[in-house]
C-alpha positions as CSV (number, residue, x, y, z in Angstrom):
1,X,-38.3,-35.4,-98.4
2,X,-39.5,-35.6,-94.6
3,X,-36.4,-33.8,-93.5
4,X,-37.2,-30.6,-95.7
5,X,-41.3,-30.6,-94.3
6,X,-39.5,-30.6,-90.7
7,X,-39.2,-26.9,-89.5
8,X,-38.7,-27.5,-86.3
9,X,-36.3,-24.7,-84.9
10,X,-36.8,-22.9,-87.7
11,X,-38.6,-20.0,-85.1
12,X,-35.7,-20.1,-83.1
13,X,-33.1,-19.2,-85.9
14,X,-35.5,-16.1,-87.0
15,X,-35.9,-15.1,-83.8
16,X,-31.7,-15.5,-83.3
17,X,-31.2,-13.6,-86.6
18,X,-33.4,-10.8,-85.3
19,X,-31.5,-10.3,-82.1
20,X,-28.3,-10.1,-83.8
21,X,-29.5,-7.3,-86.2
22,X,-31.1,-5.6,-83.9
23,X,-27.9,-5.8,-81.7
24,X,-25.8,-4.8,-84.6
25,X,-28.0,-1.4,-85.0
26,X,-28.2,-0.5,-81.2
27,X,-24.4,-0.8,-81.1
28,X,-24.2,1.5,-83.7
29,X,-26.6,4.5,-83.3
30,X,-24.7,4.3,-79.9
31,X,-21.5,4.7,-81.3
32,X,-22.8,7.6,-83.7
33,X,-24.7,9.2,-81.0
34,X,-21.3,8.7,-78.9
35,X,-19.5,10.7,-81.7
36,X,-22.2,13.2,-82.2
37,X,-22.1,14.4,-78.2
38,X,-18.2,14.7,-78.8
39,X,-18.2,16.8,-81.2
40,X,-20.9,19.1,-80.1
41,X,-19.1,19.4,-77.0
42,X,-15.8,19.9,-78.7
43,X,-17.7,22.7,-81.0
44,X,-19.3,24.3,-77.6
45,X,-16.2,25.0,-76.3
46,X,-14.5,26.8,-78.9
47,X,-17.2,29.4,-79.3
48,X,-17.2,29.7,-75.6
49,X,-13.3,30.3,-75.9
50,X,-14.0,32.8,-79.0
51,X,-16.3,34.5,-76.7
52,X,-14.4,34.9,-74.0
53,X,-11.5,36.2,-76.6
54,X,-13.9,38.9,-77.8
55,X,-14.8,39.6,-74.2
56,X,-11.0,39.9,-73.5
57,X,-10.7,42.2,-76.6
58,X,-13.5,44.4,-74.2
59,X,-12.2,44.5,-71.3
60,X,-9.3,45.4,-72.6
61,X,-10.5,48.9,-74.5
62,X,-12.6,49.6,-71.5
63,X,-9.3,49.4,-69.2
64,X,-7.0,51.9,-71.5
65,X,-9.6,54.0,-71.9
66,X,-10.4,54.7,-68.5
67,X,-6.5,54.5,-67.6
68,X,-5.8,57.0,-70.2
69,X,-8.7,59.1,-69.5
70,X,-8.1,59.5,-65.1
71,X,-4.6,60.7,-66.2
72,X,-4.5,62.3,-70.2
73,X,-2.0,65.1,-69.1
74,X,0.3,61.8,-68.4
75,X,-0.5,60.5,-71.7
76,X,3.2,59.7,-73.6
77,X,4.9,56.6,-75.4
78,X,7.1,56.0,-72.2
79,X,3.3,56.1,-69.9
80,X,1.8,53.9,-72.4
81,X,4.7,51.3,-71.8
82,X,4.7,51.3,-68.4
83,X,0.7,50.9,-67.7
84,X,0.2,48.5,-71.1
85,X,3.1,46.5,-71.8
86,X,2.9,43.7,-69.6
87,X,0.5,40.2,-70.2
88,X,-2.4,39.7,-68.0
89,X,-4.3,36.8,-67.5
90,X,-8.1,37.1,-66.5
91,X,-9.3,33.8,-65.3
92,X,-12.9,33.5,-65.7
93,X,-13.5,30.1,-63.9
94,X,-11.3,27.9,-62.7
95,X,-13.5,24.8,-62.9
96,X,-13.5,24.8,-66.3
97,X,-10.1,26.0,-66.7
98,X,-11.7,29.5,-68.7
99,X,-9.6,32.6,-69.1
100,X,-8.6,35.1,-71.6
101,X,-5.5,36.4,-71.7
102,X,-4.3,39.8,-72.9
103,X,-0.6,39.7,-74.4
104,X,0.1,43.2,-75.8
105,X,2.7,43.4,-78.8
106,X,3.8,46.9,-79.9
107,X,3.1,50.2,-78.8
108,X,3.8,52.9,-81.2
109,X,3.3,56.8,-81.7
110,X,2.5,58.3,-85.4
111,X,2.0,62.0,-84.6
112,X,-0.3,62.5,-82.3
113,X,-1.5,59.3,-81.8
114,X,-0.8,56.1,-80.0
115,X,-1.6,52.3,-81.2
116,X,-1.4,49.9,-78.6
117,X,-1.2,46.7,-80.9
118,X,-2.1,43.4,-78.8
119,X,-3.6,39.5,-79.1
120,X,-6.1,38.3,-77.0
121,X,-5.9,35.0,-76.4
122,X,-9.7,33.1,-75.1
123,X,-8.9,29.4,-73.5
124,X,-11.8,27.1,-72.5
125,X,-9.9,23.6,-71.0
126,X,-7.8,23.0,-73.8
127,X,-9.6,25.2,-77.1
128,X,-8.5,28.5,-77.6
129,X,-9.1,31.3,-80.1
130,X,-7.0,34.6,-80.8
131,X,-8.2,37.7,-81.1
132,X,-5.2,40.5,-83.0
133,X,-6.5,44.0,-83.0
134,X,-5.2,47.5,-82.0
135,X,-6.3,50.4,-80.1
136,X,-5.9,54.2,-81.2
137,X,-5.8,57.0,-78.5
138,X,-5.7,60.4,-80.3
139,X,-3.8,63.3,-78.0
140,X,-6.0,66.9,-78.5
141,X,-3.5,69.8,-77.4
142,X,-5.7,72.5,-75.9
């Protein structure tokens, strides 16, 4: 019956029982908070890469249109091959390996008008996001 009155190290296996729970929980909430960062980051990077797809998709429009409108006399299918038909890739920062790429697919005429049909491409390190849309240019004959 003495033996069971002795408590004697008993403080010392509370306080070691504490210290390993409270290990187990710090090593834990790290690892979630570990997870939590990656996947933010891996979130942030493909809206930035959808952004810099849509920003593609603007640059894009703003570049025909002011190519087709310094020369519309010069406006035909065979013109609109020439100036529109080959990819271009727009690197935005090279530290971060951001770009957009424009890759255009199909040009074709329907009367008087011409669809440039093309896919921008938006790449942040290795995320990317694809933009498909067309342009139409409509020919007025005075």
């Amino acid at each position: 019956m003495n033996r069971l009155k002795n408590e004697n190290g008993a403080t010392l296996i509370i306080v070691l029982l504490v210290l390993v729970i409270f290990s187990i929980s710090v090593s834990l909430l790290s690892f979630q908070i570990n997870n939590m960062s990656a996947q933010f980051k891996k979130t942030e990077t493909a809206i930035e890469a959808k952004h810099l797809a849509d920003m593609g998709e603007e640059y894009y429009k703003a570049y025909v249109n002011k190519t087709v409108q310094n020369d519309p006399d010069l406006v035909d299918l065979a013109f609109l091959n020439t100036q529109f038909m080959s990819s271009k890739i727009v690197m935005i920062d090279s530290e971060s390996y951001s770009s957009f790429e424009i890759m255009p697919l199909n040009i074709s005429e329907v009367g008087d008008i011409f669809i440039i049909e093309y896919e921008i491409k938006g790449t942040v390190g290795t995320e990317e996001a694809v933009n498909n849309s067309e342009i139409k240019i409509e020919i007025f004959i005075n």
